[in-house]
N, C-alpha and C positions, 0 to 999 in steps of 0.2 A: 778458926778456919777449919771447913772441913775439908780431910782427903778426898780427891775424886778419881785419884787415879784407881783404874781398875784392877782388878787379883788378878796374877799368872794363872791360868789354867793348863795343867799339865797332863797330857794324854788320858791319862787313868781321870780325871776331875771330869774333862771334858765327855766322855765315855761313859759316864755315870751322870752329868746332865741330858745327855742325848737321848739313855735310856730312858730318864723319870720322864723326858719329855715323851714319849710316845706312849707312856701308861695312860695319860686323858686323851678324850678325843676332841679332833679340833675344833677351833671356835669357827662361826662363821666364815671371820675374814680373813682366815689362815688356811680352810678349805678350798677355799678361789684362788688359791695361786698353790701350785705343783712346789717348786723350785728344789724340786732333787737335784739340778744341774745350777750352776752362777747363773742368775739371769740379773739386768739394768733391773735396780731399785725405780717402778714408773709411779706417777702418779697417782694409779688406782689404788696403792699399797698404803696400806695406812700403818705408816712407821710410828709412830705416835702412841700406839698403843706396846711397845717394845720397849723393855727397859736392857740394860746393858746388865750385865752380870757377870761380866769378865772380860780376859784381852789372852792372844796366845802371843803377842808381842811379846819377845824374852828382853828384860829390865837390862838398858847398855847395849846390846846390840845396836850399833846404830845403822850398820849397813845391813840387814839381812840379806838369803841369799833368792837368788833370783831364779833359781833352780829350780823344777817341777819332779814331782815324782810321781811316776806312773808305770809302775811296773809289768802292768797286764796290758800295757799301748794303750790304754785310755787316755785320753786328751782333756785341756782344760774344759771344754764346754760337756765333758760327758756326764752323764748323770751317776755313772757307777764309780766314777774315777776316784779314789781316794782322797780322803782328807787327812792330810799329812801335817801336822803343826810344824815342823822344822822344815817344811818346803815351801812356796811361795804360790799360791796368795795367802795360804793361811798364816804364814810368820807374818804377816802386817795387817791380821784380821783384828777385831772385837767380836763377844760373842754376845747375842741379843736374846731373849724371851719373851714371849708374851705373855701381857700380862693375863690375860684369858684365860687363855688355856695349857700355859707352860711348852710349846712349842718352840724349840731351841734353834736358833739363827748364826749363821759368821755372818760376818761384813765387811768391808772395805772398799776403798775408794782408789778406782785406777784411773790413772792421771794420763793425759797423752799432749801431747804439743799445745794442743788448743781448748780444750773438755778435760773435764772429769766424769766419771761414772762411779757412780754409789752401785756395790752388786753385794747381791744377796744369796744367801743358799743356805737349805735348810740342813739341820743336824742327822746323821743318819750313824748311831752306833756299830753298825755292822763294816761300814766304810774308813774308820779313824786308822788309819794306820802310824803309828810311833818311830816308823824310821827314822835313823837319825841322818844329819845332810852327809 
């Protein structure tokens, strides 16, 4: 049987995917969608072409927390707002690439009473901040 669970990605790991990702330039279908900020995984997105390459899920956690962190008042939908792996949504992200062009992706799925929403947002080195919760 093989393992499928994915590798801890730990700030410095993730930071160093993010970088190698913006040395090539994008493919097609990675240029048509922005997503410096979370947007709804839609239709037009071809996730398919994305393999997983990691998880910032810390192994036994099982309640992470639900805390944001934004220290400069940046809000969740901002584009510049920090990506923080011990804050939420990243503590219950995956992290994706394409296979193209190495284009580095979070991901997760927020759930609400009635829906869920798959969202997406791209990797930006300069934004990873490592604070701890």
């Amino acid at each position: 049987m093989i393992d499928s669970t994915p590798v801890f990605l730990n700030p410095a790991a993730l930071t160093a995917l993010a970088r190698q990702s913006l040395e090539h330039p994008r493919c097609a279908a990675c240029a048509a969608h922005d997503l410096t900020a979370w947007e709804s995984l839609h239709a037009g997105f071809d996730g398919a072409r994305l393999r997983l390459v990691g998880t910032l899920r810390r192994d036994g956690e099982d309640e992470p927390t639900f805390a944001e962190h934004h220290p400069r008042g940046t809000h969740g939908s901002s584009p510049d707002a920090p990506i923080a792996p011990a804050f939420f949504p990243y503590n219950r992200c995956d992290v994706w690439q394409c296979t193209v062009c190495a284009r580095a992706f979070v991901r997760y799925t927020e759930y609400g009473g009635y829906y869920h929403d798959e969202r997406i947002r791209a990797l930006d080195p300069g934004l990873i901040d490592d604070a701890p919760p």
